[in-house]
PADREN-997783 format. One line per 4 residues: their letters; for each residue x, y, z of C-alpha. Coordinates in steps of 0.2 Angstrom, whole numbers, plus 5000, padded with zeros to 4 digits. Example, Ala and Ser with C-alpha at 12.3 -4.5 7.8 and 13.67 -1.06 7.14 Angstrom:
as	5062:4978:5039  5068:4995:5036
This chain:
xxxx	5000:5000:5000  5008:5017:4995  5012:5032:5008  5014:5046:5003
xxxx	5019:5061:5013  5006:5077:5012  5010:5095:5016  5000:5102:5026
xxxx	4986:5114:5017  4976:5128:5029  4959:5127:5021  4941:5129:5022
xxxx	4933:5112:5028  4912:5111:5025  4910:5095:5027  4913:5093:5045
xxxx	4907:5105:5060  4918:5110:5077  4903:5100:5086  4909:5082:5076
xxxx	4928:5086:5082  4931:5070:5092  4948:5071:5103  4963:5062:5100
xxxx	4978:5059:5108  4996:5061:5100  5014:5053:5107  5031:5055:5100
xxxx	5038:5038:5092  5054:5044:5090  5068:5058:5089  5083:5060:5081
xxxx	5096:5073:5091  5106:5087:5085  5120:5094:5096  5113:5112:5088
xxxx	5098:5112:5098  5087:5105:5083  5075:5087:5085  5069:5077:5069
xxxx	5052:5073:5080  5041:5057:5073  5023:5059:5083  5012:5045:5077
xxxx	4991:5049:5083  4979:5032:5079  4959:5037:5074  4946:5026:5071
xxxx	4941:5034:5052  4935:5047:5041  4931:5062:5052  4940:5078:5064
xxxx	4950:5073:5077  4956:5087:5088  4976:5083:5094  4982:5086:5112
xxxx	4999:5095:5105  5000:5108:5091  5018:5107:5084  5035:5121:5086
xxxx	5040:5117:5070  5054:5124:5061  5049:5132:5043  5045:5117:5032
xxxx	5047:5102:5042  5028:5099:5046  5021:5083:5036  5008:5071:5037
xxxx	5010:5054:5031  4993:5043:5030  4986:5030:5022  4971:5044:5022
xxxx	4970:5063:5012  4974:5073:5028  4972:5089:5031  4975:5101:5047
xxxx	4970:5117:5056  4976:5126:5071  4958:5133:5078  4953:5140:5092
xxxx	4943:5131:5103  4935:5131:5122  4944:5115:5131  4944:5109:5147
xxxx	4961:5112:5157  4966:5104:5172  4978:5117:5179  4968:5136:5173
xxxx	4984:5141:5177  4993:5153:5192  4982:5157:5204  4976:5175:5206
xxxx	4989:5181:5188  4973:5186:5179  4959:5186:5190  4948:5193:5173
xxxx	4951:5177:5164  4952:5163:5177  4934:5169:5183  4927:5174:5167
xxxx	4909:5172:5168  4908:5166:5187  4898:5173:5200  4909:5181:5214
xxxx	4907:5190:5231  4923:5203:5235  4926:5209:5250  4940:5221:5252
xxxx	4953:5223:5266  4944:5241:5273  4932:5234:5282  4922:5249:5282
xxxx	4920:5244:5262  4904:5236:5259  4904:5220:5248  4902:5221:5230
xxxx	4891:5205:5223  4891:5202:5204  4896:5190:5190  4915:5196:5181
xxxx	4915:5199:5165  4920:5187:5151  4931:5197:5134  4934:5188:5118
xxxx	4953:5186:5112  4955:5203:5101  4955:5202:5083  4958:5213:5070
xxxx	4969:5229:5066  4972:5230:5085  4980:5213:5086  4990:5209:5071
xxxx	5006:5215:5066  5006:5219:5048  5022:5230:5045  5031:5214:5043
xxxx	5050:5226:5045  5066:5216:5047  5073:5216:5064  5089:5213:5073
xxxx	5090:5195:5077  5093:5190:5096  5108:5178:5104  5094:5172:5117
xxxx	5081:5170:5105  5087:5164:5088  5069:5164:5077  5074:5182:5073
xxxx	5060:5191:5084  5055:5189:5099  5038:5180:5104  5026:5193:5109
xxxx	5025:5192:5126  5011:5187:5137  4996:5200:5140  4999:5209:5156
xxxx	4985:5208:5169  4975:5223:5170  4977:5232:5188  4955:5233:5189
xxxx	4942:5218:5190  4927:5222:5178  4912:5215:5187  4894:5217:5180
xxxx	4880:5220:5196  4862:5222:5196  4866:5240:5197  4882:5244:5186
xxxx	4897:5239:5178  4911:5241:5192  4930:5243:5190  4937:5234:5209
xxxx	4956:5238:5210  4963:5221:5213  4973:5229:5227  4962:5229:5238
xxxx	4953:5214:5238  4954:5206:5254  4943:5189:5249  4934:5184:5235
xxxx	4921:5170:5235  4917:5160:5219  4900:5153:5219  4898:5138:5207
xxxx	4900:5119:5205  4921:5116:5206  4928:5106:5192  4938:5109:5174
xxxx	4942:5125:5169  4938:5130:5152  4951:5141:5142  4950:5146:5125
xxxx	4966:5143:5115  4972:5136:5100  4973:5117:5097  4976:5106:5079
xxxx	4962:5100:5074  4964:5087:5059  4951:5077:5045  4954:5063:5039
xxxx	4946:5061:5022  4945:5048:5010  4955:5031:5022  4958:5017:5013
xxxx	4955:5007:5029  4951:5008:5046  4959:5014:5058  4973:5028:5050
xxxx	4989:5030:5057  4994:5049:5056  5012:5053:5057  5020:5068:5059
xxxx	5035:5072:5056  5045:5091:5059  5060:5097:5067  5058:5107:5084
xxxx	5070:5113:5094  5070:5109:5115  5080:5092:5116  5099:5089:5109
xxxx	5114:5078:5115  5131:5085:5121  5145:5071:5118  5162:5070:5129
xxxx	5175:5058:5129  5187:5051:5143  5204:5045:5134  5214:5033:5145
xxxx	5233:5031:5145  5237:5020:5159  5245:5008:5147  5259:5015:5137
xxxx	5256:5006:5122  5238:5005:5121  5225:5019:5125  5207:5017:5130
xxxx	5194:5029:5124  5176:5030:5129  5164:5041:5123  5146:5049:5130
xxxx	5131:5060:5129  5123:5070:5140  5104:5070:5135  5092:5085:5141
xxxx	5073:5087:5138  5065:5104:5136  5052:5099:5122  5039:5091:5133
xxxx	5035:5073:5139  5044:5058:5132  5038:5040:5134  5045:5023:5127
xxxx	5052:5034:5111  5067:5027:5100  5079:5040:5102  5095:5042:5090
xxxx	5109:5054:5091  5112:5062:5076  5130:5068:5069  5137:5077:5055
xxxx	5136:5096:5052  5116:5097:5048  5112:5110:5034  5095:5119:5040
xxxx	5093:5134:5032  5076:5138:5040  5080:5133:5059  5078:5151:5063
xxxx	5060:5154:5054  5045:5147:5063  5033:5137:5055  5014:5148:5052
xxxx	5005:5136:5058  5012:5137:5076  5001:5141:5086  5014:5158:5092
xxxx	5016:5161:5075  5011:5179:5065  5015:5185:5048  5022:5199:5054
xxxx	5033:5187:5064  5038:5174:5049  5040:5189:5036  5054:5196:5049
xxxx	5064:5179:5052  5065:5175:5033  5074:5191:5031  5088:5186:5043
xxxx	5102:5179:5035  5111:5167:5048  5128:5165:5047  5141:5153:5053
xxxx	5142:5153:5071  5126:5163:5075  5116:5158:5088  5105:5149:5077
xxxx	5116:5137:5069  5125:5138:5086  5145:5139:5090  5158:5127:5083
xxxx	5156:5113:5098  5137:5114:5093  5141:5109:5074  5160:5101:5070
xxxx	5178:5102:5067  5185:5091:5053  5203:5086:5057  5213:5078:5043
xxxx	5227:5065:5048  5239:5074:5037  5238:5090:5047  5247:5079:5061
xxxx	5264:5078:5052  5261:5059:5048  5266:5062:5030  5251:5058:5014
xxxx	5243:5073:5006  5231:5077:5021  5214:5068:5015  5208:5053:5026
xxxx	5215:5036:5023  5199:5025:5025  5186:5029:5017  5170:5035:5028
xxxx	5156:5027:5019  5140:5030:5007  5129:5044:5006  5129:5060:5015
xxxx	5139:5064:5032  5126:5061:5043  5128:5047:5058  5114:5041:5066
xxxx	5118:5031:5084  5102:5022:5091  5101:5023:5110  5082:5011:5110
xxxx	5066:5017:5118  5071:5030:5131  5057:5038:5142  5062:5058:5147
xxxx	5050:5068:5156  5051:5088:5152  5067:5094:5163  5075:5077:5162
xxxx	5093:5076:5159  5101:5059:5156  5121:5053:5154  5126:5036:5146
xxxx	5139:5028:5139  5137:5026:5119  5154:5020:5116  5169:5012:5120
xxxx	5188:5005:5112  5204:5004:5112  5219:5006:5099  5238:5010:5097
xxxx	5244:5027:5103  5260:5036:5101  5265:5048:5114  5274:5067:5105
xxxx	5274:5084:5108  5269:5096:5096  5273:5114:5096  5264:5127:5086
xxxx	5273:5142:5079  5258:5152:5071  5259:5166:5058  5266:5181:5064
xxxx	5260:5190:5049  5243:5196:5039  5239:5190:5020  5246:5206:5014
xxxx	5263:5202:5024  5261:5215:5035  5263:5210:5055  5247:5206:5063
xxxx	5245:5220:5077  5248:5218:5094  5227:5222:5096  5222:5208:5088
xxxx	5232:5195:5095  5226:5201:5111  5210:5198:5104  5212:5182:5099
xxxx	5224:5175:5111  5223:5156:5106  5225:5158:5087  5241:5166:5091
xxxx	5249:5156:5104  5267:5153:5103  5267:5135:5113  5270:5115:5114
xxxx	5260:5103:5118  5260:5084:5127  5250:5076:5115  5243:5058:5108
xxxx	5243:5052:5091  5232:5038:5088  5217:5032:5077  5197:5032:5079
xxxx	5195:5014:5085  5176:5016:5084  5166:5009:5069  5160:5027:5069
xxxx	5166:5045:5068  5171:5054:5082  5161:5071:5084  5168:5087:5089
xxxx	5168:5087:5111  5178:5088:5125  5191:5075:5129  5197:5073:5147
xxxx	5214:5062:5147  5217:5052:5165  5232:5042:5166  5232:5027:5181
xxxx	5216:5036:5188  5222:5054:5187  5217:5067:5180  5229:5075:5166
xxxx	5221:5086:5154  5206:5092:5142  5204:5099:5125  5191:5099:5111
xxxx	5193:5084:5098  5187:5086:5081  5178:5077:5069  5191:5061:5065
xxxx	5181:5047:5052  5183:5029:5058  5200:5024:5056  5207:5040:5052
xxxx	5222:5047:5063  5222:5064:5074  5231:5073:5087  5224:5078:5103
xxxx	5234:5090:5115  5234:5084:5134  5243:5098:5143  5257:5112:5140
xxxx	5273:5101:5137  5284:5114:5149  5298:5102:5150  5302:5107:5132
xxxx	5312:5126:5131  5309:5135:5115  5312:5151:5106  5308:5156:5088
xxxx	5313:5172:5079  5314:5180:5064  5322:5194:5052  5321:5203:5037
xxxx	5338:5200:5026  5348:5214:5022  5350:5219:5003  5341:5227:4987
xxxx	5323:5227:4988  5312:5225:4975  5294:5232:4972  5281:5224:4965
xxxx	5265:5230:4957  5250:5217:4961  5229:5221:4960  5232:5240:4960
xxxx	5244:5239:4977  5262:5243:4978  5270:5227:4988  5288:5225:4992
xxxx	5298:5208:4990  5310:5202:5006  5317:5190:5013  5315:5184:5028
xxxx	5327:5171:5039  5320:5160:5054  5327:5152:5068  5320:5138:5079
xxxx	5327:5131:5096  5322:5116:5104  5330:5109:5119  5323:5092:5128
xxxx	5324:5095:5147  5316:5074:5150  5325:5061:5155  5319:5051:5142
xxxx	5319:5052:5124  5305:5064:5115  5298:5064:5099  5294:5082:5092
xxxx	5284:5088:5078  5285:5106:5073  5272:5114:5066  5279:5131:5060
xxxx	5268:5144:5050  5270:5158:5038  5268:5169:5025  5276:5168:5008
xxxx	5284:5157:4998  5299:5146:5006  5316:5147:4998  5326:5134:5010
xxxx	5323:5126:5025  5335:5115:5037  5331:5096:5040  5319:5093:5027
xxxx	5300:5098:5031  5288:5094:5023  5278:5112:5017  5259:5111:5017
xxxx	5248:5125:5008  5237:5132:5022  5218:5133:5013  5216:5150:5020
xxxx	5230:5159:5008  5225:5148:4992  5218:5166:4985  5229:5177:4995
xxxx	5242:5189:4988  5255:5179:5000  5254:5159:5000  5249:5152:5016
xxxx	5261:5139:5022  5264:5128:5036  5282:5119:5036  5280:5104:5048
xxxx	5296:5093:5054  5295:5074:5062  5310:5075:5077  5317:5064:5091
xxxx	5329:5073:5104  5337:5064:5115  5339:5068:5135  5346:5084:5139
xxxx	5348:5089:5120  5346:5103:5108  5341:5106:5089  5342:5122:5080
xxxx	5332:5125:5064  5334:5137:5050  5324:5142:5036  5322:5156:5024
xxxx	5308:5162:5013  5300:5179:5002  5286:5188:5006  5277:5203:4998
xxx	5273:5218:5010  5260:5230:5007  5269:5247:5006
């Protein structure tokens, strides 16, 4: 029997009334979890045939995600309706609406007052000019809430209580209220308030299955991983997620974690058919243009970090030796039925192996100079402190054991039950080598400096700038303060193009200066110093300064 999956059309129904709407109940069958904040949500809804069904949950959905597969045409609306609620709410927040149409008798805290008897009047929900937005102007999209603009906030309670006597209409200042007595039979409150309300039309059998399928943000996974090096030949390596529900109620729902860097272009534009949802509203988030890094696609631990084995020095052009698989770049890990209730937050292992490891330590000279040879400013590497670190690292150098990749999150390394160090790991494919940094390796004493060569100096006309060409010589010192043998690799960065460099590097083009008027380059050397001794490098290359 075929399924086909049906958009969701806001139509006119005539062939059912709001009287015939029978309720239904909805649950979540499963969820698929981004580290960015997003859910792919599968909530299935059983009904017994043709006919409108009102659901118990009206979908956040992110702008078109939102189907419905049936073996039934199936159609939606989000209406309002009066329903029964359990909980009418806080207490004495909005006196108007929580005793809308009830008889009450006030009494007020001046005792010399006499009590006002009466019924409190009962408003419709305004419609109209005075509620809709229809400038539908751009607005400045917000870190805390990242649909663009905000939601409009909840109607603030007015400071009077409208009650309608026998006499009059009176306006009783809630302040000074002492006690008030409702007078009526207790039971459900009713609220008016919007709800999805569903027909089923045409089933080819009875009952139809209704599934809906969207992406809604409120529940993501944050993974971690603890790297063992108690054995010095073998390492241990466990990874887990930390699971947290802000969506709503989960029962006995298949749960998978999802990872990959996920392309939604709409995660910042709400659905119209939620039930928050204006023109006004969806109008202004289309018109944001997220970038990288904004809080709607979330910061670079909230997507990932792809790190190529040949960054590490390991010789091969840099591209992953296994390949990863078929298909697009997304990895889906099962965890079963798992049953969260709104607040939750759950921790599990999802994880574990073990593989070879190699113990170095590598130090990072970064680029002391801009694209256009000029030295970076003392400003912006204050800025940036990390990017232009001078330093070497304790590190490992070992390969993804896991039949999966590894996704970019912390990684704490414990040696014989201590704690050693943390750092972020990237993206590393199954089987692929990386390197991750334990802890500043400051038994290692370095120095680096560099000089422009004296001598005739050329200028060169490039893309309408004047640039002068120079040389410039480098120096590296090393010296091994262990007792033990250490194997160092260099990973020394710069602007230019090389000219001659001691010991044989290997030179690797940096991607950020493919299009620069100055290559970017990264010389990297593979070392062993022994106890106690020292190694000097030199290396000389040109470089074009803008004049």
């Amino acid at each position: 029997m075929l399924r086909a999956w049906i958009p969701v059309l806001l139509i006119p129904w005539t062939a059912w009334t709001a009287a015939e709407e029978r309720p239904a109940s909805s649950r979540i069958e499963s969820l698929g979890l981004f580290k960015n904040g997003l859910a792919v949500v599968q909530r299935v809804a059983t009904v017994a045939g043709p006919g409108l069904y009102r659901l118990d949950s009206i979908p956040e959905a992110v702008h078109g995600t939102f189907w419905v597969a049936a073996d039934a045409r199936v159609e939606a609306m989000v209406v309002a309706r009066d329903v029964e609620v359990s909980e009418p709410g806080p207490v004495g927040h909005d006196l108007q609406r929580e005793l809308a149409g009830r008889k009450v008798l006030i009494r007020f805290r001046d005792e010399k007052m006499a009590p006002v008897e009466g019924t409190v009047v009962k408003f419709e929900s305004p419609r109209g000019a005075e509620f809709w937005d229809r400038t539908y102007q751009p607005v400045q999209q917000s870190i805390w809430w990242p649909y663009g603009s905000r939601p409009a906030p909840a109607s603030t309670p007015s400071r009077f209580l409208l009650i309608d006597t026998v006499e009059a209409r009176l306006y009783v200042d809630t302040g000074m209220i002492g006690t008030l007595r409702v007078e009526g039979p207790e039971g459900a409150a009713r609220r008016r308030q919007p709800v999805l309300v569903v027909a089923v039309i045409e089933a080819k059998q009875d009952p139809v299955t209704l599934r809906f399928q969207y992406l809604a943000k409120g529940m993501a996974w944050a993974p971690s991983y603890r790297v063992d090096l108690t054995d010095p030949k073998k390492l241990w390596i466990e990874q887990g997620a930390v699971i947290r529900n802000e969506l709503e109620d989960v029962a006995d729902a298949e749960i998978s974690l999802i990872s990959g860097f996920p392309s939604v272009e709409f995660a910042h534009v709400l659905s119209p058919l939620s039930a928050r949802a204006t023109w006004s509203a969806f109008f202004q988030q289309l018109n944001q243009r997220v970038q990288p890094g904004h809080a709607a696609t979330m910061n670079v631990m909230a997507q990932q970090v792809v790190s190529y084995g040949g960054d590490s020095g390991v010789g091969g052009s840099g591209l992953p030796e296994i390949p990863a698989g078929d298909g697009v770049d997304i990895y889906y890990h099962s965890l079963g039925k798992r049953s969260l209730a709104e607040g939750d937050a759950l921790f599990l292992r999802t994880a574990s192996g073990e593989t070879a490891y190699e113990r170095i330590v590598e130090w990072i000279v970064p680029d002391t100079r801009r694209a256009d040879g000029r030295y970076i400013d003392e400003y912006q590497r204050n800025q940036n402190p990390d990017d232009f670190q001078d330093a070497a690292w304790d590190a490992v150098r070992f390969r993804n054991p896991f039949t999966f990749p590894m996704t970019t999150g912390p990684a704490m390394m414990t040696a014989g039950g201590r704690f050693s160090g943390q750092r972020m790991t990237s993206w590393v494919n199954s089987g692929e080598e990386t390197t991750l940094h334990i802890t500043k390796a400051l038994s290692l004493r370095t120095r680096q400096a560099e000089h422009e060569e004296e001598g005739a100096r050329s200028v060169v006309f490039v893309g309408g700038n004047d640039y002068r060409r120079t040389t410039v010589k480098g120096e590296l010192l090393a010296c091994n303060h262990r007792r033990e043998p250490m194997k160092l690799v260099i990973r020394r960065q710069f602007s230019g193009d090389l000219l001659e460099a001691e010991a044989g590097p290997k030179c690797v083009l940096r991607e950020e200066g493919v299009y620069s008027v100055n290559k970017r380059n990264e010389l990297i050397w593979n070392l062993t110093l022994q106890p106690g001794e020292e190694k000097t490098l030199t290396y000389r290359y040109g470089v074009l300064v803008d004049q």
